[in-house]
BAPATOR-218918 format. One line per 8 residues: for each residue z, x, y negated of N, C-alpha, C, O. Coordinates in steps of 0.001 Angstrom, whole numbers, plus 500000, padded with zeros to 6 digits. Example, Ala and Ser with C-alpha at 12.3 -4.5 7.8 and 13.67 -1.06 7.14 Angstrom:
507800 513190 505690 507800 512300 504500 507800 513200 503300 508465 514236 503319 | 507080 512850 502250 507140 513670 501060 507870 512900 499970 508039 513409 498862
This chain:
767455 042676 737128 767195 043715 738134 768203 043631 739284 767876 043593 740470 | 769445 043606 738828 770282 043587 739793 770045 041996 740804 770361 041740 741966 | 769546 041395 740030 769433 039604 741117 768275 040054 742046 768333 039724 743231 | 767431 040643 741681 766238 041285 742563 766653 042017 743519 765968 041907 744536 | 767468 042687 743580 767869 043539 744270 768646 042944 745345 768282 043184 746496 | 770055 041917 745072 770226 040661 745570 769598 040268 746913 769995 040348 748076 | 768417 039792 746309 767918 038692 746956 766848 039400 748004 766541 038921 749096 | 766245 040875 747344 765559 041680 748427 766560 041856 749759 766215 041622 750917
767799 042294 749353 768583 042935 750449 768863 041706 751301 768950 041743 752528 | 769054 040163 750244 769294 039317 751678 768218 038830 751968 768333 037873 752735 | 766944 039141 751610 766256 038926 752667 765716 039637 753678 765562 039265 754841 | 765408 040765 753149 765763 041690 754526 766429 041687 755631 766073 041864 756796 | 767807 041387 754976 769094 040917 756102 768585 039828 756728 768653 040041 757939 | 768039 038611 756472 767358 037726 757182 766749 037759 758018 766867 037159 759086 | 765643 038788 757525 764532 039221 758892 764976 040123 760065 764466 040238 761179 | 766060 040735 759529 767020 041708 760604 767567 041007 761581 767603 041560 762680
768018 039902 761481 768908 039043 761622 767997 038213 762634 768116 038105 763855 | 767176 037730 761885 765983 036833 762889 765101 037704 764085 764700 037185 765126 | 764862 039325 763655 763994 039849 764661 765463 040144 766144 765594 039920 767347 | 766061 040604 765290 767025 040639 766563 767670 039926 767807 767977 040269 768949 | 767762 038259 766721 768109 037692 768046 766675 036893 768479 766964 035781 768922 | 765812 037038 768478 764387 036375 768918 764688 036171 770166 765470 036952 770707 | 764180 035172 770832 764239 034963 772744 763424 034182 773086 763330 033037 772643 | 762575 034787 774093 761671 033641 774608 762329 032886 775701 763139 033396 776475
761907 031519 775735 762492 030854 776583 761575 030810 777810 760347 030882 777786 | 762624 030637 779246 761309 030330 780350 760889 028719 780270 761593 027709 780252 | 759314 028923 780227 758917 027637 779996 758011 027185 781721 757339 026160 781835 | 758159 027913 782544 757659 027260 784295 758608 025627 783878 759457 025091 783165 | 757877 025509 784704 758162 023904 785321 758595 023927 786782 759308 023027 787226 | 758229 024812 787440 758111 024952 788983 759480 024214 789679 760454 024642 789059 | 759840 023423 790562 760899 022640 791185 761153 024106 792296 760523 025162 792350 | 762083 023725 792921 762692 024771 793631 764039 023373 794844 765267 023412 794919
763006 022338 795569 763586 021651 795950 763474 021932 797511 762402 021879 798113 | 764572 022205 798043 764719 022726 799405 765041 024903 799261 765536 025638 800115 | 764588 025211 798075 765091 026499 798315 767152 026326 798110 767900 025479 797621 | 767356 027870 798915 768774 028287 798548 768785 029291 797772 768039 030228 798057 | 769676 029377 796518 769810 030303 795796 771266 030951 795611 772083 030069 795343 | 771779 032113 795670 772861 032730 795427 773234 033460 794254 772275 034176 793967 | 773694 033540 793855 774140 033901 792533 775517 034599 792309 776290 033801 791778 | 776029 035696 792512 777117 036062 792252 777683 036345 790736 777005 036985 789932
778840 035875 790443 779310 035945 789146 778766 034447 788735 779172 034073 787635 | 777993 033617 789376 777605 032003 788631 778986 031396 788207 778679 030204 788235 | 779875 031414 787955 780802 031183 787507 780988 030944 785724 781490 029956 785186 | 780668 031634 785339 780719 032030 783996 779141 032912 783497 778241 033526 784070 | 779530 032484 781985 778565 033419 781296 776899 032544 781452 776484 031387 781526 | 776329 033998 781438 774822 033736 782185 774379 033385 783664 773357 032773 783975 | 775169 033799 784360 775115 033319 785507 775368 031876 785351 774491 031083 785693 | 776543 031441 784840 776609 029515 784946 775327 029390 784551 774583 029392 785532
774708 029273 783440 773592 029130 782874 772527 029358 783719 771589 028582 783534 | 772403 030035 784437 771061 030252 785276 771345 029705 786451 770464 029642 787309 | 772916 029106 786741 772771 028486 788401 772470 026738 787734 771582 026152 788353 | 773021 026054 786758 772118 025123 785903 771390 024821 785713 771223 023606 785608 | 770047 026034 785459 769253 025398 785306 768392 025626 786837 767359 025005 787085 | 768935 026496 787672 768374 026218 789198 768640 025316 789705 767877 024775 790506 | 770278 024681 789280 770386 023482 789958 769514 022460 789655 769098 021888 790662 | 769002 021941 788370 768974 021053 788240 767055 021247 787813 766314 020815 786930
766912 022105 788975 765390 022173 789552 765208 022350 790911 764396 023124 791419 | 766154 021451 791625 766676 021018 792772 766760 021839 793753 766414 021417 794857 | 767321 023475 793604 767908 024244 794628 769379 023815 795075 770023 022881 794599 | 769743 024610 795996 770769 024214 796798 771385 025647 796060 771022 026788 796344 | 772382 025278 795069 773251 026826 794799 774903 027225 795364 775912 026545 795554 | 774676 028230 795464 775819 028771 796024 776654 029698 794796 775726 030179 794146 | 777525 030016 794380 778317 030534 793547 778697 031777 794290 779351 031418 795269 | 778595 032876 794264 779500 033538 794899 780450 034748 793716 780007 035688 793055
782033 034145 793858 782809 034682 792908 784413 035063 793139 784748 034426 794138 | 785313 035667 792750 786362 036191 793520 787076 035052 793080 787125 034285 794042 | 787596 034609 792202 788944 033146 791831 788244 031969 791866 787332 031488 791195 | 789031 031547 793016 788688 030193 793691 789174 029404 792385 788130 029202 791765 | 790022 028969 791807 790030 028500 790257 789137 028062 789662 788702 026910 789641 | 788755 029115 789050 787867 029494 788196 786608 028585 789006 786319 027437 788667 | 786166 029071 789743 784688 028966 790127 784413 027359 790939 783300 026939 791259 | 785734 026629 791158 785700 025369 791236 786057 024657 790275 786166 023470 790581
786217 024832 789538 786066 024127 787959 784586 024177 787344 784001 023306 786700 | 784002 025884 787863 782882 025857 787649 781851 025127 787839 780962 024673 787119 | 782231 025068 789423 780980 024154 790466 781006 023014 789642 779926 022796 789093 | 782176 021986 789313 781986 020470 788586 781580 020741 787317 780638 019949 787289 | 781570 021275 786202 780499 021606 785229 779101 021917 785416 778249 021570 784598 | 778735 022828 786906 777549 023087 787054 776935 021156 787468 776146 020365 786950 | 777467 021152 788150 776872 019629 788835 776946 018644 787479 776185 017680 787399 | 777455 018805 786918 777562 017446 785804 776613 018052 785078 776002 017089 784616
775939 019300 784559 774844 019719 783331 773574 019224 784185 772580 018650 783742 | 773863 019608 785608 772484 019814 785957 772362 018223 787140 771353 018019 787816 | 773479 017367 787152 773168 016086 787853 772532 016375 789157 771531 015772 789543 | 773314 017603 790043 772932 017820 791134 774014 018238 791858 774410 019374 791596 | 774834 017372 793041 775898 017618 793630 775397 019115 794316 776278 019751 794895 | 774470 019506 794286 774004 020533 795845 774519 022014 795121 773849 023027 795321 | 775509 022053 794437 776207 023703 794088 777672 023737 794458 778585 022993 794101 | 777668 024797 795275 779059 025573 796304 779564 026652 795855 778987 027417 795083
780843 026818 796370 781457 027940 795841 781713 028689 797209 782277 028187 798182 | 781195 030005 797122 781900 031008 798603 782686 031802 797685 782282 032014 796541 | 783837 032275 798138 784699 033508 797753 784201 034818 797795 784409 035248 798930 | 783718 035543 797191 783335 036772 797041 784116 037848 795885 784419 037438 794765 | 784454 039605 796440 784856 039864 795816 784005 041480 795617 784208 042300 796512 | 783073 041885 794438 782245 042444 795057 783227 044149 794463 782725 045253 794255 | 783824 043978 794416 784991 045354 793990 785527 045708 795935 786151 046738 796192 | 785315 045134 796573 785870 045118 797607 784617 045134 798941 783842 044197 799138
784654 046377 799726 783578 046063 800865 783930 045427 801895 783047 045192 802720 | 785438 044916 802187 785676 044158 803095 785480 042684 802271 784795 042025 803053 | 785644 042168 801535 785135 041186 801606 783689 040699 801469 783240 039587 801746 | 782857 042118 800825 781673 041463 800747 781140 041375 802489 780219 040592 802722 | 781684 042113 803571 781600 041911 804724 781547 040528 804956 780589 039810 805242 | 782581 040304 804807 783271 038854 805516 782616 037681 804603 782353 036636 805198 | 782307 037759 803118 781119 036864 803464 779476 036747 803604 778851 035720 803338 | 779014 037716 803968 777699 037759 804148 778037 037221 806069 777182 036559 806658
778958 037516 806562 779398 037312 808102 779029 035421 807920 778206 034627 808376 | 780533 035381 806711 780362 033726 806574 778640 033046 806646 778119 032211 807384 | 778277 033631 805831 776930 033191 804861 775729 033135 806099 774915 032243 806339 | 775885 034040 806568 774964 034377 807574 775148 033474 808957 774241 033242 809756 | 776752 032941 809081 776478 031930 810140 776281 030357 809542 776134 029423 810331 | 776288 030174 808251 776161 029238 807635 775185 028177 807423 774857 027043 807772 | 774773 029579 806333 772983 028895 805653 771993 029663 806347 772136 030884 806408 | 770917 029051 806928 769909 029208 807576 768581 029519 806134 767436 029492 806584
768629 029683 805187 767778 030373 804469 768677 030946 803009 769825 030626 802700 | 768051 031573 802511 768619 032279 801495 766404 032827 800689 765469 033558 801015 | 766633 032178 799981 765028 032041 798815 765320 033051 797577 764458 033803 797124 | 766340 032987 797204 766816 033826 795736 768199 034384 796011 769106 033640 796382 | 768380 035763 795823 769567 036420 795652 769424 036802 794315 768384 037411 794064 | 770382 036554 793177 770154 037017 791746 771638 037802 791962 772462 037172 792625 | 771882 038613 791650 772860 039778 791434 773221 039831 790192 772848 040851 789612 | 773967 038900 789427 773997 038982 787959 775321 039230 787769 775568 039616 786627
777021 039067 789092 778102 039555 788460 778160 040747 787983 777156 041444 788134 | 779075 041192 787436 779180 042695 786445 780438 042644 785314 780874 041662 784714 | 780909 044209 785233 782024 044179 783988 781270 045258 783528 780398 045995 783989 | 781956 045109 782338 781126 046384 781221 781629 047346 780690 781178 048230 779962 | 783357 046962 781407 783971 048282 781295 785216 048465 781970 785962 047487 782026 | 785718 049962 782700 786762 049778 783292 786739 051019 783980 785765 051334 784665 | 787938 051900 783825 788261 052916 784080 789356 052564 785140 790535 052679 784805 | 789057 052171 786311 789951 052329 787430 788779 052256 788303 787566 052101 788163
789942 052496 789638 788849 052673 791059 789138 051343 791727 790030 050593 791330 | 788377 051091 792718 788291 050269 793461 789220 050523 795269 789645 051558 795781 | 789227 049388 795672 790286 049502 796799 789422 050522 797579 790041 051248 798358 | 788030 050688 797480 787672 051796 798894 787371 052993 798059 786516 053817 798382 | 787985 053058 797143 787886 054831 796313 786884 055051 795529 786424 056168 795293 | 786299 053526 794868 785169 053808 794327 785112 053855 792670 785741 052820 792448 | 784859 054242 791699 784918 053968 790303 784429 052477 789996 783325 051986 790229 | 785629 051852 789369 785245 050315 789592 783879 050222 788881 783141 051044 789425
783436 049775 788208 782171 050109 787198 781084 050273 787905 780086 049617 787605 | 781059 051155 788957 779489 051610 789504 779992 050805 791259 779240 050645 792220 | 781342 050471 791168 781474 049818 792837 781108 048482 792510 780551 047933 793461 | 781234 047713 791424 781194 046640 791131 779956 046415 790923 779387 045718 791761 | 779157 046937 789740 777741 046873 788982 776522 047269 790495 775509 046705 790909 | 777070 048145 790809 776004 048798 791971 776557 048665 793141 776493 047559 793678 | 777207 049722 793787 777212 049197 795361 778172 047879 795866 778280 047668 797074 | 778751 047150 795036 779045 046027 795622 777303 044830 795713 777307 043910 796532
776429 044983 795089 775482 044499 795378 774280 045313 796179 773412 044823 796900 | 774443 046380 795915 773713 047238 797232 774463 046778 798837 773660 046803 799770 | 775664 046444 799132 775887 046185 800292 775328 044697 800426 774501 044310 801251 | 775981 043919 799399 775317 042593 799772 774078 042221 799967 773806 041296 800733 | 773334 042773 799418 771534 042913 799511 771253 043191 800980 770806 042475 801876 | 771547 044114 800953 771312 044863 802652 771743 044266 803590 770978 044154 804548 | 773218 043606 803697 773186 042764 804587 772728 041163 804766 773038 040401 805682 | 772011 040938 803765 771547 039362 803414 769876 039773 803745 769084 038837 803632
769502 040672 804011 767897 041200 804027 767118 040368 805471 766055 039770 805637 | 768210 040691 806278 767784 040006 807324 767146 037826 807403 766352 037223 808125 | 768228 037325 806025 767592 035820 806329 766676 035944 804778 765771 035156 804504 | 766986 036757 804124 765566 036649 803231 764471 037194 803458 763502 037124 802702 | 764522 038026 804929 763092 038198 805081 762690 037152 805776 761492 036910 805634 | 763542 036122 806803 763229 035114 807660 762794 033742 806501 762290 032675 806850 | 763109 034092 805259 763155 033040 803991 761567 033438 803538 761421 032678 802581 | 760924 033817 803604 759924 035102 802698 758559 033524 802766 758133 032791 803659
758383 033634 801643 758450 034516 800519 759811 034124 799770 760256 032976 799766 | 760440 035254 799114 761635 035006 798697 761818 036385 797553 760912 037110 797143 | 763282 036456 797218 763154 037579 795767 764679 037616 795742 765455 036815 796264 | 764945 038689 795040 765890 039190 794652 766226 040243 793508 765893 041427 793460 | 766891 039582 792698 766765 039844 791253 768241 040342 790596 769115 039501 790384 | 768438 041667 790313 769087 042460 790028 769276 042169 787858 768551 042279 786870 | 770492 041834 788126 770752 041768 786368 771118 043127 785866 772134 043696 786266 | 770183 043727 784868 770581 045318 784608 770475 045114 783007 770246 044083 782375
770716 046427 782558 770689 046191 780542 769678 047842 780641 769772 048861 781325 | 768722 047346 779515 768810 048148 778582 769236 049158 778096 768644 049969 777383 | 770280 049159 778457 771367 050400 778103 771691 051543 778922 772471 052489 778808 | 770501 051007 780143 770325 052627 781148 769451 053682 780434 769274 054829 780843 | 768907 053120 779270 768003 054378 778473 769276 055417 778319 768955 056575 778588 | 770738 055224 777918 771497 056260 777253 772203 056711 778584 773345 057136 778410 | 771634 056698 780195 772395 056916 781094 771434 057784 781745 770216 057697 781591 | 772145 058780 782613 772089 059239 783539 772779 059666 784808 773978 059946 784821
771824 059725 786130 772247 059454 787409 773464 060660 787892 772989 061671 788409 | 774806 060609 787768 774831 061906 788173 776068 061612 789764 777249 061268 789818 | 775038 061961 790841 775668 061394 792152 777129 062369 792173 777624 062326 793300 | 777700 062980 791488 779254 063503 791669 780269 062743 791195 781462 062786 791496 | 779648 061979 790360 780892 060728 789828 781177 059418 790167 781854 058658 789474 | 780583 059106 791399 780620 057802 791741 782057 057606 792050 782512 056618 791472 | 782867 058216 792750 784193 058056 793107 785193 058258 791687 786391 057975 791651 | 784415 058798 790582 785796 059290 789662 785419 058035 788344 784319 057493 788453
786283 057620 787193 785977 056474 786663 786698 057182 785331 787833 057324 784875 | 785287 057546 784985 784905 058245 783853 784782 057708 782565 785588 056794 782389 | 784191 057904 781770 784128 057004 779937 783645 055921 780772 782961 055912 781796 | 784328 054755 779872 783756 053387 780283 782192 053128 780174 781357 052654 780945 | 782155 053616 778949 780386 053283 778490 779504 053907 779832 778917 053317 780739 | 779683 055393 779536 779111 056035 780531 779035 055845 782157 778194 056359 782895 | 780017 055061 782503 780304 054464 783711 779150 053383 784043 778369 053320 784993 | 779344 052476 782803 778755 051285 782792 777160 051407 783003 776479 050890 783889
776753 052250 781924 775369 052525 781630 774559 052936 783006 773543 052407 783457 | 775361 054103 783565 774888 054445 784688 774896 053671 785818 774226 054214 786696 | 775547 052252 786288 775837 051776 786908 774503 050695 786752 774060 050071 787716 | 773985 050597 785449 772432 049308 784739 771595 050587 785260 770767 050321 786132 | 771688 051959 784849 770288 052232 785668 770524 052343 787098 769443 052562 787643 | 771425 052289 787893 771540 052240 789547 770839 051256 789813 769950 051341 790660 | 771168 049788 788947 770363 048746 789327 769106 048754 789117 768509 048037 789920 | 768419 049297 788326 767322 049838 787806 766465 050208 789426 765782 049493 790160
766819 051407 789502 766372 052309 790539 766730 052108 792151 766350 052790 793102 | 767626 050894 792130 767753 049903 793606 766814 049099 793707 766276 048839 794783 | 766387 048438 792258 765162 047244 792699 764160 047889 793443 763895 047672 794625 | 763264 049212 792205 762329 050147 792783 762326 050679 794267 761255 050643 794871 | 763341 051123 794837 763503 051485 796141 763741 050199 796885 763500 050348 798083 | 764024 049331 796659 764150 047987 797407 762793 047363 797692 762436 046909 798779 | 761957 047410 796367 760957 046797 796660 759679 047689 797730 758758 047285 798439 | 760049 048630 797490 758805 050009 798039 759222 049675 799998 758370 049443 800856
760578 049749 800201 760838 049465 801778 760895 048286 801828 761308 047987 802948 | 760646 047113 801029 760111 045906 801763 758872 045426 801374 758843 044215 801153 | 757638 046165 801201 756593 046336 801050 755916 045524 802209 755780 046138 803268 | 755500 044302 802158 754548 043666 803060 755502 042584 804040 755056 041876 804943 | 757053 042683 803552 757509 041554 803875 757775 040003 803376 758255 039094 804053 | 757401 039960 802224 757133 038810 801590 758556 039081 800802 758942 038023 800305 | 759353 040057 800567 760499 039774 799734 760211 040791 798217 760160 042020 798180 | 760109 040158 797455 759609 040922 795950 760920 041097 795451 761755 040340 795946
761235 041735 794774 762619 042558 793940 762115 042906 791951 761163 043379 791332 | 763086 042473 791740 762652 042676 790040 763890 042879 789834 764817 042373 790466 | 763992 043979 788526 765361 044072 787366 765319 043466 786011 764236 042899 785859 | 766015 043380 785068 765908 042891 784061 767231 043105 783428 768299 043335 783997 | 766917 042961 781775 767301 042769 780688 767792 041531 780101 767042 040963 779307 | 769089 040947 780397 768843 039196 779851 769025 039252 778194 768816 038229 777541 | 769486 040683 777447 769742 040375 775943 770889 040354 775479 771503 039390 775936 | 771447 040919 774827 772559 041213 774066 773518 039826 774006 773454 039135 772989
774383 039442 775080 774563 038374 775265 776134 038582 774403 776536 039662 773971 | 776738 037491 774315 778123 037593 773928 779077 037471 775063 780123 038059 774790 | 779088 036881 776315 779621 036876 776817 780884 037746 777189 780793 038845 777736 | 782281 037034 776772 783417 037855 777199 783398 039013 776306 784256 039889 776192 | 782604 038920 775868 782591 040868 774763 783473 041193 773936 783592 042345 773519 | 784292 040115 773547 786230 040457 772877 787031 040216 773248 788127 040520 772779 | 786746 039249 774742 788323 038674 775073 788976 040107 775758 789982 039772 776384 | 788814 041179 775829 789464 042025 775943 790188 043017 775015 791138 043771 775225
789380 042760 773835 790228 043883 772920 790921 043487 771817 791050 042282 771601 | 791532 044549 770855 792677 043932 770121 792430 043148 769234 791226 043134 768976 | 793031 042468 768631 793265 041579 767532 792392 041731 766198 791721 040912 765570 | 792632 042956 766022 791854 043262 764652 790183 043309 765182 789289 042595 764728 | 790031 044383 766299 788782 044195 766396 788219 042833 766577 787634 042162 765728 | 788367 042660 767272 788062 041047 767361 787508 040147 765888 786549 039436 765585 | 788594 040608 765317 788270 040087 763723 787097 040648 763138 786134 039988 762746 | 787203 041814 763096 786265 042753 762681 784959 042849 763346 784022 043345 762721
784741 042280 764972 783364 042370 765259 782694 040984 765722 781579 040912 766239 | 783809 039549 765377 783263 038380 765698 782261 037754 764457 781754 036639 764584 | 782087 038397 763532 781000 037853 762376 779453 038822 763065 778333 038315 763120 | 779684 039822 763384 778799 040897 763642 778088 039866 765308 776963 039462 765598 | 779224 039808 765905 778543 038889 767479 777758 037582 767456 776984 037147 768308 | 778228 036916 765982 777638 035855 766093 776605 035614 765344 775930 034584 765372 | 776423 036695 764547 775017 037419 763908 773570 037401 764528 772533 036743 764455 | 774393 039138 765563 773424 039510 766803 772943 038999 767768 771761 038848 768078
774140 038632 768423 774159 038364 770049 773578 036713 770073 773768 035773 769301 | 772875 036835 771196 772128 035475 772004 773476 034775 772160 774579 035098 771718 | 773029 033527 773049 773860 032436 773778 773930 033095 775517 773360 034024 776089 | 774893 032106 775910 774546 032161 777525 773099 031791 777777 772290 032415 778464 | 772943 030842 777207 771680 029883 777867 770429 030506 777356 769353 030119 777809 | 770484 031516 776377 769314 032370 775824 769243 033406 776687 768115 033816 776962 | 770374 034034 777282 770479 034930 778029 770278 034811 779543 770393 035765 780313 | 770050 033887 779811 769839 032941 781740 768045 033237 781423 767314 033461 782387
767661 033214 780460 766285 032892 780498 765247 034122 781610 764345 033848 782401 | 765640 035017 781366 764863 036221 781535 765105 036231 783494 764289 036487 784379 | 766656 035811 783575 766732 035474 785286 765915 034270 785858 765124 034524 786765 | 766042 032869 785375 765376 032474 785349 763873 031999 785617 763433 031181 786425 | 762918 033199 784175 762041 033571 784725 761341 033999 785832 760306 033451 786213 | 762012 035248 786538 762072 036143 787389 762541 034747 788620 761602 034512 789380 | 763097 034357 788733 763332 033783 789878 762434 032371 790598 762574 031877 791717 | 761101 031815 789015 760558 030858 789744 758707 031335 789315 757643 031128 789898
759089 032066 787974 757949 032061 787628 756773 033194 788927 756960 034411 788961 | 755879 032649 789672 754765 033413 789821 753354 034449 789417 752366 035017 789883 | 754202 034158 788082 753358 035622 787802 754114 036955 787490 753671 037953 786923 | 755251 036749 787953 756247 038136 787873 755749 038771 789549 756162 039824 790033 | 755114 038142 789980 755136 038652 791605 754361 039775 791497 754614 040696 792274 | 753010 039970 790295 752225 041074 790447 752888 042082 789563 752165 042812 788884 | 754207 042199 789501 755359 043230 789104 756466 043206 789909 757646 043049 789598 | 755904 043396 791091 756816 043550 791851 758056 044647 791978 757504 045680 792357
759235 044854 791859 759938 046139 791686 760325 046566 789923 761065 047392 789388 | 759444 045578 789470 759549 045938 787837 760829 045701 787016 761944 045655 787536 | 760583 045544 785626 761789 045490 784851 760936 044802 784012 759805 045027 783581 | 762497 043066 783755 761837 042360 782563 762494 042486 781602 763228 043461 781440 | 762427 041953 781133 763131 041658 778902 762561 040212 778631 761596 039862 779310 | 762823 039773 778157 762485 038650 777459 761444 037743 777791 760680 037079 777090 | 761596 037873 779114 760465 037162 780339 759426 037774 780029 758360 037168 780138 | 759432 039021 779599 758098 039419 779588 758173 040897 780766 759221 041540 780695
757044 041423 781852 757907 042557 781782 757404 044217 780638 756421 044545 779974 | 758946 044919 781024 758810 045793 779966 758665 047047 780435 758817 047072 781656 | 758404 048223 779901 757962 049055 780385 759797 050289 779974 760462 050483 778957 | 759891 050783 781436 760472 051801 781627 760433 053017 780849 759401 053501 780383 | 761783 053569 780708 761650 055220 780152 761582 055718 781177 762395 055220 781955 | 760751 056809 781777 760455 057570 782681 761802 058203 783547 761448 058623 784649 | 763326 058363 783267 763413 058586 784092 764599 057271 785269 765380 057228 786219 | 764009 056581 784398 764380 055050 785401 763089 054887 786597 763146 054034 787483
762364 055499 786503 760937 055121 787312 760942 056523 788242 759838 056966 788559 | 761806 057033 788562 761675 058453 788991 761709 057868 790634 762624 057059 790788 | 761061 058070 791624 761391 057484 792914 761823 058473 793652 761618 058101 794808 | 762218 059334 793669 762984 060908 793808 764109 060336 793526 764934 060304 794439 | 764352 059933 792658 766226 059736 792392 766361 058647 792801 767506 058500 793230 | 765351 057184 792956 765572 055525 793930 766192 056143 795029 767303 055819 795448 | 765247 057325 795659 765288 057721 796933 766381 057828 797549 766820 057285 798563 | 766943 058874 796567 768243 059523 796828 769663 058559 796420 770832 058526 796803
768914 057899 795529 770415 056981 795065 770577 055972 796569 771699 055810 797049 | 769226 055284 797279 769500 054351 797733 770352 055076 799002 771370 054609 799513 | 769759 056184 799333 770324 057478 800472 771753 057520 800245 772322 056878 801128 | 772594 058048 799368 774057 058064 798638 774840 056727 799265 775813 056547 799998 | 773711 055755 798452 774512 054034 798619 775067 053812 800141 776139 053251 800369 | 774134 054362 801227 774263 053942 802100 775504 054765 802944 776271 054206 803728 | 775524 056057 802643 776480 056937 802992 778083 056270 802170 779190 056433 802684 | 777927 055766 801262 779080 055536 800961 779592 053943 801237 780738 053617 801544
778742 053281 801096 779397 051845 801787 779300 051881 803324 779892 050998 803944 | 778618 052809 803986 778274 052471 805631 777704 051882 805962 778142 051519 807054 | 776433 051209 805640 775391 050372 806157 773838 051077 805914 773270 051215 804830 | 773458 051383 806948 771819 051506 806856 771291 050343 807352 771479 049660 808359 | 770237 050267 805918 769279 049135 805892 767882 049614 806690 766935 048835 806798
């Protein structure tokens, strides 16, 4: 009895184990030779992974990331996976509105098209503010890519048809919008969460005012990735939750998929503004879909970075 019991529980554990990390892969073929693609945070993580496999479906990629280091070490890994010299590094720091100024200024006297903006940098946690008074968390996750969007709108509509694809989690189901805390840097989680549904409710309002310009907007879910998810905490945890991560959690390259998707496949276009998961898209909790609060969030965004789009 007791071996029965055994062998029920690990197999159960099996199927737990297997439904959880399931991932569909993007299977397009589509080349992408002569588009430009941008990618902030391509440096690491899922982003490397998704400027990889753009590269080496012959876009022209751009990296945009704050440590020049880092992200030129990057660029020669990206080019050697994907056997395509055509990936750059610009300096970007999206905690900061003067620099995301100065390079969309750069960018804009630069490259003469821009085809894909994927918005995938992000931290997942952090209780400080940012140099212009902002709660790092929602300056970083949200309006450091609400400014960059807005000012890059102008060569992706001259790019069109073209897209722009917002990396958000899942984890805006346990969030809500509350416009009095953007400046204060509150529970990390709660920071964070709210910062995945901002992105949420930027695509929606993004896509509704560029309605009939050829620029489509999608959010998404890439999946419980591991990325970086202990190199911050202590010792023990670490111990204690690296059997559990390598259980659960996807790869980078499982986790690029869902951007990916969204960025070549053509049948995400008749979801325009939507939200994917697992290259499939998924359906919203109602009050991520509220266009009353897109409205007002995108209204806020603009009052607080200074740019009307």
């Amino acid at each position: 009895m007791y071996t029965l019991v055994v062998v029920v529980l690990s197999l159960l554990s099996f199927l737990l184990i297997k439904y959880c990390r399931r991932c569909r892969y993007c299977l397009e073929t589509k080349r992408l030779d002569g588009k430009t693609v941008l990618i902030t945070g391509g440096n690491s993580g899922i982003g490397k992974e998704t400027s990889i496999d753009l590269a080496r479906r012959g876009a022209r990629v751009i990296i945009g990331c704050r440590n020049a280091m880092r992200a030129e070490a990057a660029v020669k890994d990206i080019q050697q996976a994907s056997r395509s010299m055509n990936v750059h590094f610009r300096k970007l720091d999206l905690s900061s509105l003067r620099s995301i100024r100065e390079f969309c200024r750069d960018f804009l006297e630069k490259e003469k098209r821009l085809d894909i903006l994927i918005n995938n940098a992000g931290i997942s946690s952090c209780s400080t503010v940012t140099e212009d008074g902002f709660a790092t968390c929602f300056g970083v996750n949200h309006l450091g890519p609400f400014l960059l969007t807005t000012l890059l709108l102008v060569r992706l509509k001259e790019s069109a048809p073209s897209r722009v694809i917002n990396v958000s989690s899942d984890v805006y189901r346990m969030a809500t919008m509350d416009f009095t805390r953007f400046r204060t840097a509150s529970r990390p989680f709660a920071s964070y969460s709210s910062s995945k549904l901002a992105n949420i409710l930027f695509t929606r309002e993004l896509s509704r005012r560029l309605e009939g310009t050829g620029v489509a907007a999608f959010s998404l879910h890439p999946g419980y990735v591991s990325t970086n998810l202990l190199s911050n905490q202590p010792f023990l945890i670490r111990m204690v939750m690296c059997p559990i991560v390598c259980l659960f959690f996807i790869s980078n390259e499982a986790g690029a998929q869902t951007s990916v998707h969204c960025a070549v496949s053509d049948q995400v276009l008749q979801h325009n503004g939507g939200f994917f998961s697992n290259c499939r898209p998924a359906q919203l909790w109602c009050h991520a879909a509220d266009t009353g609060v897109a409205k007002k969030l995108w209204e806020t965004s603009e009052q607080l970075v200074g740019q009307k789009a």
